[in-house]
C-alpha positions in Angstrom: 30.9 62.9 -17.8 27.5 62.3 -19.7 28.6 58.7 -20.5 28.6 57.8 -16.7 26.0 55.9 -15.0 24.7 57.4 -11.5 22.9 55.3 -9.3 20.6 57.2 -6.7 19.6 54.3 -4.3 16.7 54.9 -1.4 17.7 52.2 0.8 14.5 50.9 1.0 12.9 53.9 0.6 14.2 55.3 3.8 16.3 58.2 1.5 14.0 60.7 -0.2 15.2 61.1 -3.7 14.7 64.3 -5.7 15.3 62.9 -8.9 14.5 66.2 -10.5 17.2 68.5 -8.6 19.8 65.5 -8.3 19.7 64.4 -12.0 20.3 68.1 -13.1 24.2 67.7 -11.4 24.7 64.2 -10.5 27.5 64.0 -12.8 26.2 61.7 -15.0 22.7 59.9 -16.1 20.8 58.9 -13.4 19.0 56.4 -12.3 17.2 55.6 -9.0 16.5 52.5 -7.2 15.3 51.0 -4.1 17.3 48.2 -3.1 20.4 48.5 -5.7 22.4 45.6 -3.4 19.7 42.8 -3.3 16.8 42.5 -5.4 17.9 45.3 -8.5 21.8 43.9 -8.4 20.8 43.2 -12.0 20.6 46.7 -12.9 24.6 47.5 -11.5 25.7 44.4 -13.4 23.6 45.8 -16.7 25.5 49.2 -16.2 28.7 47.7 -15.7 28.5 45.5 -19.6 28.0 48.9 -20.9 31.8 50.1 -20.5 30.3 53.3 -18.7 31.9 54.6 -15.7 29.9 54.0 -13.0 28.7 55.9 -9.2 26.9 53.5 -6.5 24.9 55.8 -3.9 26.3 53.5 -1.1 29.7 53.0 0.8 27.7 50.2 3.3 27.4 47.8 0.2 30.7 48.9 -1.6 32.4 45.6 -1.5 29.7 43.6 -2.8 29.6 46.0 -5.8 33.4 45.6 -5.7 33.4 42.0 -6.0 30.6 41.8 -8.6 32.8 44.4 -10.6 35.8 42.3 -10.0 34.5 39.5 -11.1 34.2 41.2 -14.9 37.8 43.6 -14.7 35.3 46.9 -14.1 36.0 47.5 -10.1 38.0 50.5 -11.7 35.3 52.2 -13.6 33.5 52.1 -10.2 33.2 54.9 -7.4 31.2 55.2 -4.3 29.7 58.4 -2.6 27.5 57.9 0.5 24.1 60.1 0.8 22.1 57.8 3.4 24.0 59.1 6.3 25.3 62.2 5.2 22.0 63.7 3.4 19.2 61.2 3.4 19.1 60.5 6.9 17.9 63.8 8.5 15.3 66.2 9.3 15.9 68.5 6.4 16.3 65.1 3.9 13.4 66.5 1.9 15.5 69.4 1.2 18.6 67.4 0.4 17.9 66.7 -2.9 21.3 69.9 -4.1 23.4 68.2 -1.4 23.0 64.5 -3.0 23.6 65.7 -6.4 26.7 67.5 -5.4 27.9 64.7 -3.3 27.3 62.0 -6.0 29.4 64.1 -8.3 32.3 64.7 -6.1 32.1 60.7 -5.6 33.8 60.7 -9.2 36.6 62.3 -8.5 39.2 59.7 -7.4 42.6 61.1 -6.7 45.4 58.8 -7.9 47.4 56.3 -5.5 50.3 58.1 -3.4 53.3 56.6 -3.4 54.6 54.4 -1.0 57.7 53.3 1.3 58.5 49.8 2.0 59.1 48.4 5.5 60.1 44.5 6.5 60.6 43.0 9.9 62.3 39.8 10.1 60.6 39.3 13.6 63.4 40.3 15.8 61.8 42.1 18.9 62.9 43.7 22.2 60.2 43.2 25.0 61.1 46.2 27.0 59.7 45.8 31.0 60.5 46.2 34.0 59.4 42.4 35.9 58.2 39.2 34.9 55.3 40.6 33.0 57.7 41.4 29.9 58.8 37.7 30.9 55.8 36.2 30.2 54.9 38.4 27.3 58.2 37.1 25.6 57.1 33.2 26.3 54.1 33.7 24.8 55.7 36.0 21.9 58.6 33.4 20.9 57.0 31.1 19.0 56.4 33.9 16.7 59.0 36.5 17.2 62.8 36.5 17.9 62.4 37.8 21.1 64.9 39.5 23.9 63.0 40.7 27.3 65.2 44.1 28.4 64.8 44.7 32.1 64.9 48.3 33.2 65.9 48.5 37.0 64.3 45.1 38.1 63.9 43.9 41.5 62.8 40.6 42.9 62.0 39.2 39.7 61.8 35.1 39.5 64.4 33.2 37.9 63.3 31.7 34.9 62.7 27.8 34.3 64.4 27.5 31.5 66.1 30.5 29.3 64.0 30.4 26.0 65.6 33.7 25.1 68.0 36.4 26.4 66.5 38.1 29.5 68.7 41.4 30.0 69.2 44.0 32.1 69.4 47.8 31.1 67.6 51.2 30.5 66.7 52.3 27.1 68.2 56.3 27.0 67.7 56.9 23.2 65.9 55.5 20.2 65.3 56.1 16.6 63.8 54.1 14.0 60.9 52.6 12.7 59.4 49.3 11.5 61.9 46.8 10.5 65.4 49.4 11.7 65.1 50.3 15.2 68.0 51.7 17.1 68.0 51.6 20.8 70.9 53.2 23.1 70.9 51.2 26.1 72.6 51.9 29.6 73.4 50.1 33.3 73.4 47.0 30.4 74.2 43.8 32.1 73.6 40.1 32.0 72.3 38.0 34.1 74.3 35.5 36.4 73.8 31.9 35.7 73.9 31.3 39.2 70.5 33.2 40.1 68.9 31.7 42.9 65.5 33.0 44.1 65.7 36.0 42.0 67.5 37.3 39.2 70.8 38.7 39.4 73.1 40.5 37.1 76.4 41.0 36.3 78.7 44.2 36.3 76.6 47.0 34.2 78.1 49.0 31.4 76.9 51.9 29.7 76.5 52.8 25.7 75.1 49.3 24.6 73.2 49.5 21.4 70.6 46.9 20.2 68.8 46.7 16.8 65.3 45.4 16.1 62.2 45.2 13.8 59.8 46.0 16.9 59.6 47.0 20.4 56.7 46.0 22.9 56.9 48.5 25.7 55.3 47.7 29.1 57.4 49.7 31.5 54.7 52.1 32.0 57.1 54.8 31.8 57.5 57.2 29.2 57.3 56.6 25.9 60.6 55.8 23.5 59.2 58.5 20.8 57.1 61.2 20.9 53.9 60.6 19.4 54.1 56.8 20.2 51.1 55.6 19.1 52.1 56.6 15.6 55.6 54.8 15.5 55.0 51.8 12.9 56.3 48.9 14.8 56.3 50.4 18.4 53.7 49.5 20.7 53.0 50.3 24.3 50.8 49.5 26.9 50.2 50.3 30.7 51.3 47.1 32.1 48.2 47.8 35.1 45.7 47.4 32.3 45.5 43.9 31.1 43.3 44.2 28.4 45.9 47.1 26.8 48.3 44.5 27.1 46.6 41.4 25.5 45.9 43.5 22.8 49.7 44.9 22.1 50.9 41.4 22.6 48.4 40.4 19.6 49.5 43.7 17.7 53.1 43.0 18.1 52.6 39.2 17.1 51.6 40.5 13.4 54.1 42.5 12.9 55.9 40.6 10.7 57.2 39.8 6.9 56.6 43.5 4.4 54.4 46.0 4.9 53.8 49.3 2.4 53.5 52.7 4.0 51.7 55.5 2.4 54.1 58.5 1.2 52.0 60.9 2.7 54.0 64.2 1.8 56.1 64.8 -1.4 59.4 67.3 -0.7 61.2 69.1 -3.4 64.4 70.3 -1.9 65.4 72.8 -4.3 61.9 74.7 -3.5 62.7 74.8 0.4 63.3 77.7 2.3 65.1 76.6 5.2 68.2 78.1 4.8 71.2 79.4 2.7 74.9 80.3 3.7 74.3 79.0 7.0 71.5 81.5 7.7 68.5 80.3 9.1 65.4 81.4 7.2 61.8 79.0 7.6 61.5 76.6 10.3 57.5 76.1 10.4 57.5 72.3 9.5 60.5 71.9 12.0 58.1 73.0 14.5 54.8 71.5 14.0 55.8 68.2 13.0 54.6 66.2 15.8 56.7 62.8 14.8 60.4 64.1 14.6 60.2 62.9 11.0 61.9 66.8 9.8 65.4 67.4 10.2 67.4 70.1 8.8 69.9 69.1 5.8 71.7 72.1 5.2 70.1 74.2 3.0 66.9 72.6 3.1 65.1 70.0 5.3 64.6 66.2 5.0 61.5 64.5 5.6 61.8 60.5 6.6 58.3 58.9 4.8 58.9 55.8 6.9 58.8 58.3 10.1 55.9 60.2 9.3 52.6 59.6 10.6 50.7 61.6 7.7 49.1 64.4 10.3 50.0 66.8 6.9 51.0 69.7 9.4 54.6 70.5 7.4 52.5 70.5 4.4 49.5 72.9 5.5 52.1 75.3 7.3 55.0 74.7 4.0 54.6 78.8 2.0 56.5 77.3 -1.0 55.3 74.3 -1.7 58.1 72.3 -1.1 56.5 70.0 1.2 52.9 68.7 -0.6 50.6 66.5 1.0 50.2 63.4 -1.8 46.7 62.3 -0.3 45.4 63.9 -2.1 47.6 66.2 -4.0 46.6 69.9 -3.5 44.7 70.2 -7.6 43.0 67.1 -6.8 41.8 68.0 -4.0 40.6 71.3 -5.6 38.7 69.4 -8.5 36.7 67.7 -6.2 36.0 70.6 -4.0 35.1 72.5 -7.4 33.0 69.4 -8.6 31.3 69.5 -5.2 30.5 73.1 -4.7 29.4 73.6 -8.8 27.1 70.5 -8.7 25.5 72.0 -5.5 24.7 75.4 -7.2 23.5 73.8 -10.5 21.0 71.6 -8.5 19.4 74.6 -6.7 21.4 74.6 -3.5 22.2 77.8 -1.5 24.5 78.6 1.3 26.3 75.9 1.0 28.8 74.9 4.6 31.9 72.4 3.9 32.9 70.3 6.6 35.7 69.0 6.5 36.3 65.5 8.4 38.5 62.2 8.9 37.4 59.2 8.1 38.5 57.5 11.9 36.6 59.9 13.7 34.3 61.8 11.7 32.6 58.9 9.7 31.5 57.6 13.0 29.9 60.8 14.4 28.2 61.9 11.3 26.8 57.9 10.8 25.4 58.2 14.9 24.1 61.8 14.5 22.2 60.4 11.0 21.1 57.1 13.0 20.2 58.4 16.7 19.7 62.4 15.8 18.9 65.5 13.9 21.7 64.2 11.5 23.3 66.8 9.1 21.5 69.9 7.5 21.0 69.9 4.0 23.2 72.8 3.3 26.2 71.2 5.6 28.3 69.5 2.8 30.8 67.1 4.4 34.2 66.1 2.8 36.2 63.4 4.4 40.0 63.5 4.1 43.2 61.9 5.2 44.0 64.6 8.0 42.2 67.6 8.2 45.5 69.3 9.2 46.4 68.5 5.9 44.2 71.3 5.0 46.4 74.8 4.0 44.6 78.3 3.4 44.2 77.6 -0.4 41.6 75.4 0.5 39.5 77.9 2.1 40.3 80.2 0.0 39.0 78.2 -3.2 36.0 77.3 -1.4 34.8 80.9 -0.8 35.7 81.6 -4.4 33.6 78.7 -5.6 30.3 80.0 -3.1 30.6 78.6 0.1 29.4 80.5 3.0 31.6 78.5 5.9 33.8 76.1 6.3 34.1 74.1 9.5 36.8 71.6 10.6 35.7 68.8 12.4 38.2 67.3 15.0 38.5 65.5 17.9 38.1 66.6 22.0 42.0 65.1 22.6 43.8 65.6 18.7 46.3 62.8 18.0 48.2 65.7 15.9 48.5 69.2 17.7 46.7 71.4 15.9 47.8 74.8 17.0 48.9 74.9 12.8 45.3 73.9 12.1 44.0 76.7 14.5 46.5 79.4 12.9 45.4 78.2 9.5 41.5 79.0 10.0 42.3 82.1 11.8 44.7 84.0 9.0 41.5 82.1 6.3 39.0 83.7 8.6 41.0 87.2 8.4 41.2 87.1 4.8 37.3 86.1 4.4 36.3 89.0 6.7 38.4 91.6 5.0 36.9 90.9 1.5 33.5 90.7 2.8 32.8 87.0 3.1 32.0 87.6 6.4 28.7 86.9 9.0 26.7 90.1 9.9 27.2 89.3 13.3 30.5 88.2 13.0 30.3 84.7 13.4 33.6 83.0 12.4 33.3 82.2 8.4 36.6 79.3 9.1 36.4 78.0 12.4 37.4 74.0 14.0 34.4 72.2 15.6 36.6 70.3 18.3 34.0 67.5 19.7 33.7 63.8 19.8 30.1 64.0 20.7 27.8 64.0 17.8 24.9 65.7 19.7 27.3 68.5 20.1 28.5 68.2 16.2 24.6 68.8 15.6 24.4 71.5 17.9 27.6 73.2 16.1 25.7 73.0 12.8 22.3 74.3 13.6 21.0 76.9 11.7 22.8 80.0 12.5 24.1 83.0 10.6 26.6 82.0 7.7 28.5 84.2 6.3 28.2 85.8 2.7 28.4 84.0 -0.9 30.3 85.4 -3.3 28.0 86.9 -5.9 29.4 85.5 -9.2 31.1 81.8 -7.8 34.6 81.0 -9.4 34.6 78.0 -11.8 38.5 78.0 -12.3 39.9 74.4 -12.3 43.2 74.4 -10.4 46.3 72.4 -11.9 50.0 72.2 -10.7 52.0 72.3 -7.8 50.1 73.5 -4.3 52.4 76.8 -4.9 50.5 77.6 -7.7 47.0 76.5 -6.6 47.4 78.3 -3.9 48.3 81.6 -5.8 45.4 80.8 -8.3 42.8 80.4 -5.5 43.9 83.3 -3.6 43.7 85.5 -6.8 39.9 83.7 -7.4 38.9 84.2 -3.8 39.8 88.1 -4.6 37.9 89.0 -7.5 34.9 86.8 -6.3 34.8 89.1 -3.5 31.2 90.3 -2.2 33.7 93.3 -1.2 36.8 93.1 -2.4 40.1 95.5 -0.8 43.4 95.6 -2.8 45.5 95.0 0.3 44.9 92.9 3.9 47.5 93.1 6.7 48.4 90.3 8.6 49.6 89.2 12.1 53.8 88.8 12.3 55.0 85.3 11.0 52.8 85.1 8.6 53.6 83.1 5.5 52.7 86.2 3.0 53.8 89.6 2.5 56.3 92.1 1.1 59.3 93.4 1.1 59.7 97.0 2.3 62.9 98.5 1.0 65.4 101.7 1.8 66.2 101.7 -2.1 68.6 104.7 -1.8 70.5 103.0 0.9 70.8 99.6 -1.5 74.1 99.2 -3.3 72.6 96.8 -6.2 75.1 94.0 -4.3 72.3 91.2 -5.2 73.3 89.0 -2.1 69.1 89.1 -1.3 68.5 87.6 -5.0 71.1 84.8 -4.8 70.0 83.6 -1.3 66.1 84.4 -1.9 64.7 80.6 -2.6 61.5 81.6 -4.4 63.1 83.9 -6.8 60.8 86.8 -5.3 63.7 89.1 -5.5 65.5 88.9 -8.9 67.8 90.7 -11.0 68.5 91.2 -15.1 71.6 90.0 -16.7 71.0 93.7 -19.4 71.0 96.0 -16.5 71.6 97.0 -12.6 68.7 96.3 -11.4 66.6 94.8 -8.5 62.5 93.4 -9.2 60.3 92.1 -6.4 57.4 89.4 -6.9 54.9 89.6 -4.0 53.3 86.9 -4.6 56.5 84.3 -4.5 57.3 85.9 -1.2 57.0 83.5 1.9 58.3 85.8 4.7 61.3 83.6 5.5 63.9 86.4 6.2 66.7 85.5 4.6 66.8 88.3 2.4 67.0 90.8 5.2 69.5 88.0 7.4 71.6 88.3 4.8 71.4 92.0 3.4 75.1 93.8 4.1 73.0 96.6 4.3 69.8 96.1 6.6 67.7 97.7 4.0 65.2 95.3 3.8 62.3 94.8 5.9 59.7 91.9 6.0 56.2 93.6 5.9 53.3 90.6 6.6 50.6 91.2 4.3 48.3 90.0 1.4 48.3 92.4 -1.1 46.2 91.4 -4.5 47.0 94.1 -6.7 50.5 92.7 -6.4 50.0 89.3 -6.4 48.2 89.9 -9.9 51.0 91.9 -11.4 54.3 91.2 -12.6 57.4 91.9 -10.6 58.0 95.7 -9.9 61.5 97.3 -9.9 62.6 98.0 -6.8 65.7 99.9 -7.7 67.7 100.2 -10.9 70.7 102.1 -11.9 72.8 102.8 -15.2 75.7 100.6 -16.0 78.8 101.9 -15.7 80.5 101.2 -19.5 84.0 100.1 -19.7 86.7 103.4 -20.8 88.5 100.9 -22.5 85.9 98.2 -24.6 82.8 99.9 -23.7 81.5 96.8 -21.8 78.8 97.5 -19.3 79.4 96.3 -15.9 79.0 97.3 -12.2 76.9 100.3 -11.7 77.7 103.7 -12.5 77.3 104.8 -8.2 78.9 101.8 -7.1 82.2 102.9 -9.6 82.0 106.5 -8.6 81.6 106.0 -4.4 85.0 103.4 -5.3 86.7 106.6 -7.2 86.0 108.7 -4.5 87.4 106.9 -1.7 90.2 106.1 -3.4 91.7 109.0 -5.3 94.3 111.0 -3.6 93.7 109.4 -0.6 95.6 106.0 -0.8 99.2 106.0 -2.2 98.3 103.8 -4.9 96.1 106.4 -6.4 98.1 109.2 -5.8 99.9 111.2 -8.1 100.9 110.7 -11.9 100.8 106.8 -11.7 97.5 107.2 -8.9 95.6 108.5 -12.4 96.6 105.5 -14.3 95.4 103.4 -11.5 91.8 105.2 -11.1 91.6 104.4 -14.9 91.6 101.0 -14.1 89.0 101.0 -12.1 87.0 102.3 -14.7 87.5 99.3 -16.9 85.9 95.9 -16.9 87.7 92.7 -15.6 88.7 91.7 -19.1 90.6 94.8 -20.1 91.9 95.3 -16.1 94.2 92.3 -16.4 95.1 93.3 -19.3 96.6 96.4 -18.4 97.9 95.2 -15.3 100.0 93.0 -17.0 100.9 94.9 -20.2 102.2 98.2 -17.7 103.8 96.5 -14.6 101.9 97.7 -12.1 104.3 96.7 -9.3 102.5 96.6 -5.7 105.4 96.6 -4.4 106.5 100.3 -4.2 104.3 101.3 -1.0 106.1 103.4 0.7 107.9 101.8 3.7 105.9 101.4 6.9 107.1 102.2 10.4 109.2 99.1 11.5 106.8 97.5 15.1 108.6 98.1 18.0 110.2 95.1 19.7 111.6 94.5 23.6 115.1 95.2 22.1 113.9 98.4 20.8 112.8 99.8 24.1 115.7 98.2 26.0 117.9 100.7 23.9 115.5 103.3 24.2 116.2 102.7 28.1 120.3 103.1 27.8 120.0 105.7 25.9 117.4 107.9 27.0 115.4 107.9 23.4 112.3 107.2 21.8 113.3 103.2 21.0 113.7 104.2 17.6 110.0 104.6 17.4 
């Protein structure tokens, strides 16, 4: 990155500038100024007719540099990183000079574009109410929407002048559906009598209507259509007692028209997920965190609706194989620019370095007031905004502490709009791991912990100096690529052998997304049902001999192995243990191959043949006698050469020796007359 062109702006020399400590990480050649947006703009435009990449100190002025760039086809070779309120602005901003340099260099890193879904609404909207507020709302709705006014259990309400559009009765008992293809399930459904005098007055009700629409404007006041609601694209409510809240949904809903694009917040590969197999339920954790209903099962796997989801990043953060992957960022990019962040920090002189991790709704705004009307941040508090911080899975912490940080703090809010129980569990298993391998506080002060506030004197007073936790003495410097499986495998591995005190093996609580496998080997009959139903490919077998092999570190703890195990000899053991995760797969049990008698073909297992032998000879009539030892020679052959002789010597299956005839009514009605047995 020598080629790019840093710019380390003072704001009017309000931001003390290190030059010496920020140039030696800034990512590029820097270059300080005073007032980069008014009277140096020269100097951005010089940079940018240089073809050099280019980092502006300043997210305030960003889309006057934007436009400038625009204007010559460079707003691409621009990025943004803001140190004014995040460094410069504080009480320790003469120290800040590390925490600048690192967060200029981190500003680099720009994660691609997710993909996205699209949505369209045509305009047609249900006004759902309850009196002739959802009346009016539709009047003054129609000249922009196709509107219909649903009335749930109305009483006394005035007759309209005029019938712009449908006015309904009914109550909405189900809905699905998003932007542009909402479904609605609609009971007591009637319509109103022409005849309506002083108020309305409906017709005979039905249940089971159904009604489609692009939007839905709900002022019943009751509860909400969905859960979540306030993250439905193209539902909005308000508490029809609060006439501001319904001004401004009636201005929300009046925009929601013609095609919108919605962020892909989480790629799913189906063929990685655990859910299920054979109709055995194995891993249900996005099932139960996501907030939205977007997850539903889909046989063997789960399907995730993009134009549902909200992009909380729960399924993601809680997902052991990777087959749900937040896409803003992905997992490696997200990495980089952690690595970027925590390296340029060390190279500049910092020490102790804390990552805070933070939205850009709701933490921006705290971390601005705290730099504007407080202490603001510390100089060794590094912040790091992203979609969702429950996006965040344990490989994040874990390559942080590899790469030198001493804590990591999640900032969100007093009332979540996500649950964050996930988020909580998360921190607690990082926090476990950190404290066994000697990352820890000597007092014992959490190393992962949330900071749950929307008050920034309180955010201030969660950051004050305080014990931190311990630095790892050599800091990692891997770069992690590929799937979030495998950086999460990578970083784990990392955070180990960067260890101040590193253990081979760290237990963990029940449910736990890692572990082994604990197995009664001399109880296992080498059936393999565990390796066909594992989804991972933690358990596995070898096509040149009986054998089963476990991989530890592919293991996600969903059970199905053990579910489906014929003979319970396998046991889910919640752990984290290294020296496994950095070795291959170990043999768990392997036998010698039975050969053919016939083609000396290996197949089957030698025990498996003999137990069948065993059973069988002399004790069933088929494999008794001169033609039972012909018959136990079969057994001994492969499937090829079985047919064959089967075929070739007649084996006739039909000279069983007769069985007892049942006993009918007849029989004992005889028996009766007689005085016998019935012929029993």
């Amino acid at each position: 990155m020598s080629d790019r062109i840093v710019f380390a702006c003072s704001c009017d020399e309000t931001v003390a500038l290190d030059a010496a400590a920020i140039g030696k990480a800034c990512g590029g050649r820097l270059e300080t100024a005073d007032q980069l947006c008014g009277r140096e703009i020269a100097r951005f435009e010089d940079a940018l007719a240089q073809g050099s990449p280019v980092t502006v100190s300043c997210t305030l002025q960003a889309p006057l540099f934007t436009d400038i760039a625009a204007g010559s086809g460079a707003e691409s070779r621009v990025t943004y990183a803001n140190i004014r309120e995040t460094a410069g602005w504080s009480t320790e901003a003469d120290a800040a000079g590390p925490k600048i340099a690192a967060l200029l260099a981190a500003g680099a890193e720009v994660p691609p574009a997710p993909g996205t879904v699209a949505m369209v609404s045509q305009g047609v909207a249900l006004i759902y109410g309850s009196d002739e507020l959802a009346i009016e709302a539709g009047r003054r709705l129609a000249d922009h929407l196709d509107v219909t006014v649903l009335l749930s259990r109305p009483r006394d309400v005035p007759v309209p002048r005029r019938h712009e559009f449908p006015v309904l009765q009914g109550s909405v008992v189900s809905a699905s559906g998003h932007l542009g293809a909402f479904s609605l399930r609609i009971d007591d459904y009637a319509v109103p009598s022409p005849s309506s005098r002083q108020s309305l007055s409906f017709g005979p009700a039905r249940n089971g209507a159904t009604s489609t629409c692009d939007v839905v404007l709900d002022l019943t006041g009751g509860t909400p259509l969905f859960p979540t609601h306030d993250l439905r694209s193209g539902y909005v409510r308000a508490d029809p007692r609060d006439p501001a809240a319904v001004e401004r949904a009636i201005f929300t809903i009046s925009h929601l028209v013609g095609e919108f694009e919605k962020a892909r917040f989480v790629d799913f590969q189906a063929d990685l997920c655990a859910h299920s197999r054979s109709r055995i339920t194995g891993c249900t954790r996005c099932l139960e965190v996501c907030p939205t209903g977007a997850i539903a099962p889909a046989g063997d796997h789960v399907a995730i609706d993009p134009y549902i989801c909200a992009g909380c990043g729960s399924c993601a953060s809680v997902c052991p194989t990777g087959a749900a992957a937040y896409a803003l960022p992905a997992a490696d990019a997200l990495m980089r620019r952690l690595r970027t962040l925590m390296r340029a920090y060390h190279e500049a002189g910092g020490r102790n370095g804390i990552v805070l991790f933070h939205d850009e709704e709701h933490g921006e705004p705290l971390i601005e007031a705290l730099a504007r009307y407080g202490d603001g941040l510390p100089a060794n508090v590094l912040p790091v905004a992203v979609n969702e911080v429950t996006q965040l899975g344990p490989e994040a912490a874990a390559a942080l502490l590899a790469y030198g940080a001493v804590g990591i703090r999640l900032l969100v809010r007093d009332r979540p709009k996500h649950d964050i129980a996930p988020l909580r569990r998360m921190a607690l298993l990082a926090d476990t791991l950190a404290g066994a391998l000697g990352y820890g506080a000597a007092d014992g002060t959490p190393v992962v912990s949330l900071i749950e506030t929307d008050d920034p004197d309180r955010l201030g007073a969660a950051l004050s100096p305080g014990s931190v936790g311990t630095a790892a003495p050599v800091p990692a410097a891997f770069m992690p690529v590929g799937p979030k499986r495998n950086v999460l495998q990578f970083a784990f591995r990392e955070m180990h052998v960067a260890a101040p005190a590193p253990v081979a093996m760290v237990p963990l609580e029940a449910g736990s997304p890692f572990g082994g496998l604990d197995f009664r080997s001399e109880d296992c009959t080498l059936c393999l049902a565990c390796v066909g139903t594992c989804p991972t490919h933690a358990l596995s077998d070898s096509q040149d001999r009986p054998l089963l092999a476990f991989e530890e570190s592919l293991c996600v703890q969903c059970g199905l192995c053990a579910a489906t195990c014929p003979e319970n000899v396998i046991t889910l053991t919640p752990q984290v243990d290294f020296a496994a995760w950095s070795q291959p797969r170990r043999i768990v049990k392997e036998e010698e191959p039975f050969d053919c008698v016939s083609c000396g073909k290996p197949f089957g297992t030698r025990s498996s043949i003999e137990r069948v032998i065993e059973k069988l000879q002399g004790r069933h009539w088929m494999f008794k006698g001169s033609a039972g030892e012909a018959r136990i020679r079969t057994l001994m052959m492969c499937d090829t050469c079985r047919v064959e002789v089967v075929v070739n010597e007649a084996f006739d299956p039909h000279t069983a020796p007769e069985r007892s005839k049942p006993r009918t009514s007849e029989d004992y009605f005889r028996a009766r007359e007689t005085g016998g047995n019935g012929g029993a």
